[in-house]
N, C-alpha and C positions, 0 to 999 in steps of 0.2 A: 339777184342781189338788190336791183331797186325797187323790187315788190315786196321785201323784207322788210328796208330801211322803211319803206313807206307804210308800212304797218305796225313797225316797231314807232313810229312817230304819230300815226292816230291811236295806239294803245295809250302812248303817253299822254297824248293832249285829252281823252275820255277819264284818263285817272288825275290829273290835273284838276280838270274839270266837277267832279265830283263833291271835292267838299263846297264849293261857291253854289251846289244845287241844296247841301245840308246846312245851310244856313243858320244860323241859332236866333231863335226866337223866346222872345217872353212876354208876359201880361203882368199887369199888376190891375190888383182887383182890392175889392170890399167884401169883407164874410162876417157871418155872426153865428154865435151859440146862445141858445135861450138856459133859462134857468142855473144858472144867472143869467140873466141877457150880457153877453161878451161880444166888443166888435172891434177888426182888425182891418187892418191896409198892408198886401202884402206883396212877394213878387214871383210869380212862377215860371221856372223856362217851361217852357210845351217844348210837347215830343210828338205832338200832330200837325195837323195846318196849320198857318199864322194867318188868320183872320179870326174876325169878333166871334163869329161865329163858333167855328170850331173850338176857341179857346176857351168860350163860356163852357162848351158840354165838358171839355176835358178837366181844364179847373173846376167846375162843377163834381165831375164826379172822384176826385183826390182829395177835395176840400171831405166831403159829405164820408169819404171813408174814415177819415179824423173826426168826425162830429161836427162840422162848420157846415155853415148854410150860405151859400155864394149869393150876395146881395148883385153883386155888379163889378165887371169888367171894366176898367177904365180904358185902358188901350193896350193894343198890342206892337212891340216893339224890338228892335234887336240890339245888338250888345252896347251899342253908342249909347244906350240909355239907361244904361244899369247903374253907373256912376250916381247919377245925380236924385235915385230912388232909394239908394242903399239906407239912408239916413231914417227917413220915415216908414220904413217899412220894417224896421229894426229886425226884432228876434225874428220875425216872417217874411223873412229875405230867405229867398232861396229855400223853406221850410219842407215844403211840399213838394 
């Protein structure tokens, strides 16, 4: 009975655990389209790593499947930050 309890309580604490390891992440970046030349500031959650790194290839390759060309990442950040980008990043909040 207490080799159950005791399993029934690390099953708990690994499903607990879980969403604090899926963390939500996002980036806000700089893209453009030529001909016109069009350029934007906008905000993406990533659904890869959260570092510069990783977020440039993924934003990079979501942007380019719309026709945008990723100038640059500004930073990447989690949900504490979303508030105070929503403004400037208008209709490409959350777009891509």
């Amino acid at each position: 009975m207490k080799q159950i309890l005791l399993s029934i309580a690390l099953i708990a604490g690994l499903v607990a655990a879980a969403p604090a390891s899926a963390a939500e992440c996002f980036a806000d970046y700089k893209a453009k389209r030529d001909n016109p030349l069009k350029l934007h500031y906008g905000v993406m959650q990533l659904r890869g790593g959260c570092d510069r790194q990783s977020a440039r290839a993924e934003v990079s390759a979501r942007l380019q499947q719309n026709g945008w060309t990723l100038l640059n990442v500004m930073s990447v950040f989690g949900p504490e930050g979303l508030d105070g980008r929503r403004a400037n990043a208008g209709r490409f909040y959350l777009r891509f």
